[in-house]
PDB file of N, CA, C and O in Angstrom:
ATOM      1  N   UNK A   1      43.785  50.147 179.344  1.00  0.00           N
ATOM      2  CA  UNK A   1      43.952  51.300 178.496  1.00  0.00           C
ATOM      3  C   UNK A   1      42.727  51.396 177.569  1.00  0.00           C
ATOM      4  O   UNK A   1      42.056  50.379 177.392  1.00  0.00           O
ATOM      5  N   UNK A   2      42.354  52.684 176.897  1.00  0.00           N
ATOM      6  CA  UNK A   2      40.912  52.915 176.437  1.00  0.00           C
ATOM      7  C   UNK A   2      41.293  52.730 175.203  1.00  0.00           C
ATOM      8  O   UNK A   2      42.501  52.609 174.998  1.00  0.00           O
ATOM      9  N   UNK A   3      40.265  52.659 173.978  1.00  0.00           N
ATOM     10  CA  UNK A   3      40.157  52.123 172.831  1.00  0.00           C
ATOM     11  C   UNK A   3      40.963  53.849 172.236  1.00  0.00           C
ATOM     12  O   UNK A   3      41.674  53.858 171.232  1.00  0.00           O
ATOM     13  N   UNK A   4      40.736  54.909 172.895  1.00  0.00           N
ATOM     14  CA  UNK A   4      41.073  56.482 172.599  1.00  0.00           C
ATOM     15  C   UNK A   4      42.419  56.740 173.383  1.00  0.00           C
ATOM     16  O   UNK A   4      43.025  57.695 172.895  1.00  0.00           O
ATOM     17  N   UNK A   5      43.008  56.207 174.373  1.00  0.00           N
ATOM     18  CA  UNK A   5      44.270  56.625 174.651  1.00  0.00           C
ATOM     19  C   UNK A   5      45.663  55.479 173.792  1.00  0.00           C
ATOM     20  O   UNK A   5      46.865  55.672 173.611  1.00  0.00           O
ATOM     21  N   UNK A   6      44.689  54.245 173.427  1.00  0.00           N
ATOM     22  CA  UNK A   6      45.288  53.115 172.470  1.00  0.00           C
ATOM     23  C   UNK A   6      45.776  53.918 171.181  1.00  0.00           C
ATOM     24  O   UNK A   6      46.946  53.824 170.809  1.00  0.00           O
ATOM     25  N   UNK A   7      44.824  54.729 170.496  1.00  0.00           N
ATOM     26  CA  UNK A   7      44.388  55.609 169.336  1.00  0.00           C
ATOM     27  C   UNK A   7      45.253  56.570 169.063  1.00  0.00           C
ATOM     28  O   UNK A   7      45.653  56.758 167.914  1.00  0.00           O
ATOM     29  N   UNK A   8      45.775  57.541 170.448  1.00  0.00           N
ATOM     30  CA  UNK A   8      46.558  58.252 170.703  1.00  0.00           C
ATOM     31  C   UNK A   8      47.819  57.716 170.573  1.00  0.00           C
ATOM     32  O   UNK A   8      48.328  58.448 169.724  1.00  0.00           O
ATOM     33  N   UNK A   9      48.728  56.803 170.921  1.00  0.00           N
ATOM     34  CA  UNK A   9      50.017  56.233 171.172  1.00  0.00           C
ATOM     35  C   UNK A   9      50.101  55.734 169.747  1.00  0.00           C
ATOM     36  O   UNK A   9      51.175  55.796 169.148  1.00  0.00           O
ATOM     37  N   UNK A  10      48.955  55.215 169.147  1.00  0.00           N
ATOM     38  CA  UNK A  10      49.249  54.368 167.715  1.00  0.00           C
ATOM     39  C   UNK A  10      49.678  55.978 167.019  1.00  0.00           C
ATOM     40  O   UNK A  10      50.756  56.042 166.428  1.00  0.00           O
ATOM     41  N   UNK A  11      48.665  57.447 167.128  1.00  0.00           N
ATOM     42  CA  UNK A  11      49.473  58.293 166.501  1.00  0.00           C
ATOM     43  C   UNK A  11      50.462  59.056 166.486  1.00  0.00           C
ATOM     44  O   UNK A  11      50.854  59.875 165.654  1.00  0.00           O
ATOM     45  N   UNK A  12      50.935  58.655 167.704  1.00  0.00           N
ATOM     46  CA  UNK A  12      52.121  59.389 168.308  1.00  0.00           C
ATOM     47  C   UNK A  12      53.286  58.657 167.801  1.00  0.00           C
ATOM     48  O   UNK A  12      54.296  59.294 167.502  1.00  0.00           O
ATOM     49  N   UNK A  13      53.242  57.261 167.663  1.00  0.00           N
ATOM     50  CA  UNK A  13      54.328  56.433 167.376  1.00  0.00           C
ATOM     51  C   UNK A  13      54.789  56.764 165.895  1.00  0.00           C
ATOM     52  O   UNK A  13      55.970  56.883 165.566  1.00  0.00           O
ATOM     53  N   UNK A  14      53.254  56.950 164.697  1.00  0.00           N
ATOM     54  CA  UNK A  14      53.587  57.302 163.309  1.00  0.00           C
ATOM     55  C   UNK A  14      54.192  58.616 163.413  1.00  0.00           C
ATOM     56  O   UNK A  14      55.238  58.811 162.794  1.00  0.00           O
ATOM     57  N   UNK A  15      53.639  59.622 164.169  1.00  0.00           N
ATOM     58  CA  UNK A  15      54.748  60.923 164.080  1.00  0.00           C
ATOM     59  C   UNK A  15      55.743  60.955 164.121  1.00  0.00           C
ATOM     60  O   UNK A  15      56.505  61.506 163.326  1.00  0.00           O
ATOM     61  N   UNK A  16      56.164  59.964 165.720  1.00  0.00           N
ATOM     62  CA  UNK A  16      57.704  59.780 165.878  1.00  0.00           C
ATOM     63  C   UNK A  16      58.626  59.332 164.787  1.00  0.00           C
ATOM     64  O   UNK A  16      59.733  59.842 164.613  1.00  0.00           O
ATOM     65  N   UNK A  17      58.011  58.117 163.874  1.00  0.00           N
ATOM     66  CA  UNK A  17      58.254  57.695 162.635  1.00  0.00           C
ATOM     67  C   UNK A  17      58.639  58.379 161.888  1.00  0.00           C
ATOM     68  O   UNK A  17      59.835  58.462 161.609  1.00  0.00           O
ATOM     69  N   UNK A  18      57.873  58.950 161.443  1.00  0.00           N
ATOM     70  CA  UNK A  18      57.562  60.422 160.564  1.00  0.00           C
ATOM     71  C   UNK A  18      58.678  61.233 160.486  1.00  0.00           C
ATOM     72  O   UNK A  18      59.387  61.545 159.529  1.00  0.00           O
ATOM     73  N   UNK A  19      58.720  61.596 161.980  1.00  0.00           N
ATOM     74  CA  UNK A  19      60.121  62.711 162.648  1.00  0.00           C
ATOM     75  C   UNK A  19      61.155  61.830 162.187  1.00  0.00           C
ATOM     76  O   UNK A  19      61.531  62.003 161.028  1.00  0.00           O
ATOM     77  N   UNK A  20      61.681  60.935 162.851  1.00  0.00           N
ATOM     78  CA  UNK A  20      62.577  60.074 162.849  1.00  0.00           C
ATOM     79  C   UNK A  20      63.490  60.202 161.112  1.00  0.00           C
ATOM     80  O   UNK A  20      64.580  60.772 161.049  1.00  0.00           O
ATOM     81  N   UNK A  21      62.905  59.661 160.012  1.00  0.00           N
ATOM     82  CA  UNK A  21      62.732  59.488 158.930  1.00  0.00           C
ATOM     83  C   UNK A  21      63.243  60.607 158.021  1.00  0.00           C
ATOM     84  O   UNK A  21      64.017  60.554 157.065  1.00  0.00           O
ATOM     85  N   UNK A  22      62.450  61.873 158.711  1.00  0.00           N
ATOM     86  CA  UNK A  22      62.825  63.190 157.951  1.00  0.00           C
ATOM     87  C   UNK A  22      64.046  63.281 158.696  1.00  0.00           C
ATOM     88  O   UNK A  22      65.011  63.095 157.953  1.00  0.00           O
ATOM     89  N   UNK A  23      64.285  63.446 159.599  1.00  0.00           N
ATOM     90  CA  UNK A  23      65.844  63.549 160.157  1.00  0.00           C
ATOM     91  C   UNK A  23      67.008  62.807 159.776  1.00  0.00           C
ATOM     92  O   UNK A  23      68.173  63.204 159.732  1.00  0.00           O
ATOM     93  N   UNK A  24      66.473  61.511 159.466  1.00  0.00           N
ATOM     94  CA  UNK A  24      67.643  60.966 159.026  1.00  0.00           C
ATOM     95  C   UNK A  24      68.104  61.223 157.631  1.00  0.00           C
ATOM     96  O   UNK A  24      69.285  60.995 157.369  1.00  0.00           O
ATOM     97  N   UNK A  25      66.922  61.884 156.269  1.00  0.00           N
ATOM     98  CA  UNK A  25      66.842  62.119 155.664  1.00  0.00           C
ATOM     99  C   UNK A  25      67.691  63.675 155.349  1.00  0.00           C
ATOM    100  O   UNK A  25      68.153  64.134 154.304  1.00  0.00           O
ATOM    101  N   UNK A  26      67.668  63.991 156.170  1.00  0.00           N
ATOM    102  CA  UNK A  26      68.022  65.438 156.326  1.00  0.00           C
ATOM    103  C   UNK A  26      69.689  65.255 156.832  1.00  0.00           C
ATOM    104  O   UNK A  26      70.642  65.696 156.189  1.00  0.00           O
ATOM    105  N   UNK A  27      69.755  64.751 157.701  1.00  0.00           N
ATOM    106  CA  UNK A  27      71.605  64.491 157.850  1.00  0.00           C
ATOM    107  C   UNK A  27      72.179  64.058 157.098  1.00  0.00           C
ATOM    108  O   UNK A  27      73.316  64.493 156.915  1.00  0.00           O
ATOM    109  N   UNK A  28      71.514  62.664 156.052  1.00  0.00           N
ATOM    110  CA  UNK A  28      72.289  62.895 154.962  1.00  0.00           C
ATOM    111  C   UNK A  28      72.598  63.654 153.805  1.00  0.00           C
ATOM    112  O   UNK A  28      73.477  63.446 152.969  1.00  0.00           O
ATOM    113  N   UNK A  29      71.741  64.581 153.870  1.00  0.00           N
ATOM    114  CA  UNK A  29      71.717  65.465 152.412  1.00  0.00           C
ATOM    115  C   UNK A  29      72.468  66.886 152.951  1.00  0.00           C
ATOM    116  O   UNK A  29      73.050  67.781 152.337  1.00  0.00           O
ATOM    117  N   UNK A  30      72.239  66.715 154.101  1.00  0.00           N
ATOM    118  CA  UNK A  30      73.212  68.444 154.669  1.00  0.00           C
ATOM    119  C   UNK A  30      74.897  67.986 154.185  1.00  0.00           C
ATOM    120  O   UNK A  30      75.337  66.836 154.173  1.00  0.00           O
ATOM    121  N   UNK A  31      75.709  69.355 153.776  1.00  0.00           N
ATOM    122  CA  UNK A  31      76.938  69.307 153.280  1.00  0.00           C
ATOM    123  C   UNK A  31      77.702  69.862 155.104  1.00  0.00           C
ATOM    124  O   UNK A  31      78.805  69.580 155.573  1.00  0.00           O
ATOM    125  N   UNK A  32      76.993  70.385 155.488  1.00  0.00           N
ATOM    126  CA  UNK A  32      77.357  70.934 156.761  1.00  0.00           C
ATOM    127  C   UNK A  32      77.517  70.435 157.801  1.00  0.00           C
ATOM    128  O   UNK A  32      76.545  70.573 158.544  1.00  0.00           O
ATOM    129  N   UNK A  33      78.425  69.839 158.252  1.00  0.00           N
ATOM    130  CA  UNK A  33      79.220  68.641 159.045  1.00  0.00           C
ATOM    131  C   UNK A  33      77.938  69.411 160.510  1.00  0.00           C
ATOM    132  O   UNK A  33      76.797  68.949 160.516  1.00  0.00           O
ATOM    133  N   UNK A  34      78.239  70.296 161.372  1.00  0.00           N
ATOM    134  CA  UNK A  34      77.760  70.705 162.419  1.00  0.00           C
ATOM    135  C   UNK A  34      76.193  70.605 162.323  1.00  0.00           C
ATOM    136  O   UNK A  34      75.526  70.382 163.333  1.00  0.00           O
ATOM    137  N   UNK A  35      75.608  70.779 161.055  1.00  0.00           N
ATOM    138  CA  UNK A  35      73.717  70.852 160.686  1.00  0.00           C
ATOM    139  C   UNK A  35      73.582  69.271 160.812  1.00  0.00           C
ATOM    140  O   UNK A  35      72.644  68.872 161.502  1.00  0.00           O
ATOM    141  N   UNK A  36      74.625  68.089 160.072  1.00  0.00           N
ATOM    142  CA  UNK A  36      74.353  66.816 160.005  1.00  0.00           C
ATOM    143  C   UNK A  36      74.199  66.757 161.328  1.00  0.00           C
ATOM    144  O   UNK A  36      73.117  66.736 161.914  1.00  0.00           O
ATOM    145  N   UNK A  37      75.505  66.725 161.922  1.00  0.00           N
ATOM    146  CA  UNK A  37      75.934  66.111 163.558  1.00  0.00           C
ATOM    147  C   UNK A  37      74.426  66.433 164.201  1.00  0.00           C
ATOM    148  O   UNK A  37      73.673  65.520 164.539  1.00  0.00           O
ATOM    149  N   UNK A  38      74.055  67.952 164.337  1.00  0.00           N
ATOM    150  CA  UNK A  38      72.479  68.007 164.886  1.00  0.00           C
ATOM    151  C   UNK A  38      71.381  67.278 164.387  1.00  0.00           C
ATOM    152  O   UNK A  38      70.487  67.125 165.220  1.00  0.00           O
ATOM    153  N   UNK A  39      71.168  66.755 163.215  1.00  0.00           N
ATOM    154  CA  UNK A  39      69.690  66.061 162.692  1.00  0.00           C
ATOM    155  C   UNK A  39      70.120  64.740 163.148  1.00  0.00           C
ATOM    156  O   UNK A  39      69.279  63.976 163.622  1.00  0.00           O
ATOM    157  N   UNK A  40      71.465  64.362 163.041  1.00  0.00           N
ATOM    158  CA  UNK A  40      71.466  63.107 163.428  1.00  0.00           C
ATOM    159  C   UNK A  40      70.965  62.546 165.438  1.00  0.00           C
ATOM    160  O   UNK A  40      70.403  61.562 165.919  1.00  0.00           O
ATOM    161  N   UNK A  41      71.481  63.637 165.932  1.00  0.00           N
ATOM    162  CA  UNK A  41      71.153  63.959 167.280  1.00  0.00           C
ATOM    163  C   UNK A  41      69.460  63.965 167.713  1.00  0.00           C
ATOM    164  O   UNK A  41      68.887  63.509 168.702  1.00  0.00           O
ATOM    165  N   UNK A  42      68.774  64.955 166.072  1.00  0.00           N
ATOM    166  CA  UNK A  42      67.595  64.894 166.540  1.00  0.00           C
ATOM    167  C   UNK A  42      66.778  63.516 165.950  1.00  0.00           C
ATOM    168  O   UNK A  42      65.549  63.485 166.012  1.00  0.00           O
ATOM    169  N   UNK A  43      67.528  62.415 165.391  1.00  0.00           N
ATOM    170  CA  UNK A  43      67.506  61.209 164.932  1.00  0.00           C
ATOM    171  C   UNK A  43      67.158  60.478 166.370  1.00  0.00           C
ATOM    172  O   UNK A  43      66.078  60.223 166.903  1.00  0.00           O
ATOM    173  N   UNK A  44      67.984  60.340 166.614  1.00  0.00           N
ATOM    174  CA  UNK A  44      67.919  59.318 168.211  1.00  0.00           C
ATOM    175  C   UNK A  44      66.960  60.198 169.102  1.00  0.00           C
ATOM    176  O   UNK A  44      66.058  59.506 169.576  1.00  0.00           O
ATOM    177  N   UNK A  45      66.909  61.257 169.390  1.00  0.00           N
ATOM    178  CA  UNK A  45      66.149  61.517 169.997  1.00  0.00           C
ATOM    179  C   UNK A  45      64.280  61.169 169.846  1.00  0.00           C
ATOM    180  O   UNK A  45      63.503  60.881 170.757  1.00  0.00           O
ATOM    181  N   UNK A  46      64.034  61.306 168.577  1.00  0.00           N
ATOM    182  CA  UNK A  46      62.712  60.669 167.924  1.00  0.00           C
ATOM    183  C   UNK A  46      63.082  59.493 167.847  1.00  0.00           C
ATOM    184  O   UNK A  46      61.985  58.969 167.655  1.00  0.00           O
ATOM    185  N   UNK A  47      63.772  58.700 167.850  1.00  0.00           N
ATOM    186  CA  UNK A  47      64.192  56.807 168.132  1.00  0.00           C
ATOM    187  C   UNK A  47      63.574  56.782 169.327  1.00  0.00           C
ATOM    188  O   UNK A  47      62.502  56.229 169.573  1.00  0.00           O
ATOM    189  N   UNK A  48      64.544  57.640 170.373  1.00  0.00           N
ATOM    190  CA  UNK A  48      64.108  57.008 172.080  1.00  0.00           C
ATOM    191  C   UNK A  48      62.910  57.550 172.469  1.00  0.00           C
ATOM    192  O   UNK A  48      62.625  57.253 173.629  1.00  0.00           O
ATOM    193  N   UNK A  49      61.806  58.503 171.693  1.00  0.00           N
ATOM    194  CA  UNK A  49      60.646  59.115 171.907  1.00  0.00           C
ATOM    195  C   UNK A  49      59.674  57.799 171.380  1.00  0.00           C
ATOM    196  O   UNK A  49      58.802  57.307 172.096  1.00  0.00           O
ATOM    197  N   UNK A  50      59.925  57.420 170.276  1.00  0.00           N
ATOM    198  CA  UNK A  50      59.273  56.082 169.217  1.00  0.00           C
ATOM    199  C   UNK A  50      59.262  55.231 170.440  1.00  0.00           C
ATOM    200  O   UNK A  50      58.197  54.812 170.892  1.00  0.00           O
ATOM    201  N   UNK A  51      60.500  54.941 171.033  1.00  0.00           N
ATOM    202  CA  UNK A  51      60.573  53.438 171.969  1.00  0.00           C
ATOM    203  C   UNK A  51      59.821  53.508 173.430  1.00  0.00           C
ATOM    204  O   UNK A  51      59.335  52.655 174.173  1.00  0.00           O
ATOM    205  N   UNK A  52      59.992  55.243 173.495  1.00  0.00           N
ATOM    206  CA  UNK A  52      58.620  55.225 175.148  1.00  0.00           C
ATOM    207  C   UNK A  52      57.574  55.291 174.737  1.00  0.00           C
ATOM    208  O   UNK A  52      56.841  54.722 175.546  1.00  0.00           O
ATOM    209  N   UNK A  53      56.907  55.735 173.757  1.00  0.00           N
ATOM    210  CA  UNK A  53      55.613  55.257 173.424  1.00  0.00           C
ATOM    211  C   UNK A  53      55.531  53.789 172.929  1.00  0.00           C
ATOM    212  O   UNK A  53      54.398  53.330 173.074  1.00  0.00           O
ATOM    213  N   UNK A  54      55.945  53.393 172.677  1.00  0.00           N
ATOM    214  CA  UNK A  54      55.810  51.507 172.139  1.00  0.00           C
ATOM    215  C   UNK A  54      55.623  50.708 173.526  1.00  0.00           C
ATOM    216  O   UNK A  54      54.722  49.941 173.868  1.00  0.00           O
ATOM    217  N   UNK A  55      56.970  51.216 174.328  1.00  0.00           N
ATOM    218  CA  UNK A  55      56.947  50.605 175.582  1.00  0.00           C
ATOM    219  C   UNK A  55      55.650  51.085 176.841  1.00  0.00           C
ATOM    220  O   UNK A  55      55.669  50.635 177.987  1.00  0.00           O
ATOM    221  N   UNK A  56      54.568  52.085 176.319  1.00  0.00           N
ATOM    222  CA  UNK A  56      53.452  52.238 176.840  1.00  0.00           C
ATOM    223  C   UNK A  56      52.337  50.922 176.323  1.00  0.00           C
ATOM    224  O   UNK A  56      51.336  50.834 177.035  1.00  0.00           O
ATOM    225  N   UNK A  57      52.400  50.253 175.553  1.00  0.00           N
ATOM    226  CA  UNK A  57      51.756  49.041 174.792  1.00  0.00           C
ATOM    227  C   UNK A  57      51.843  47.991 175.595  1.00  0.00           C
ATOM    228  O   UNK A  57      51.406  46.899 175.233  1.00  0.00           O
TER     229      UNK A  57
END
């Protein structure tokens, strides 16, 4: 793997982070049972996005 596609995955992983973080952040502060249930959904989904880029390493 190149020193630039290495470069790429290291910033893809902080986004996923990033994403991850605000979502979970966001399901807890929604009062709206159906808005939580979705951020939490889009929670794991940036989890299992985080874990295929790691597992490219």
């Amino acid at each position: 793997m190149t020193n630039k596609e290495l470069l790429y995955i290291e910033d893809a992983l902080g986004h996923e982070k990033f994403m991850k973080s605000c979502s979970l952040k966001a399901s807890e502060q929604l009062t709206d049972p159906s808005l939580s249930s979705y951020m939490k959904e889009l929670e794991g989904k940036h989890l299992d996005l985080f874990n295929k880029f790691l597992n490219l390493l």
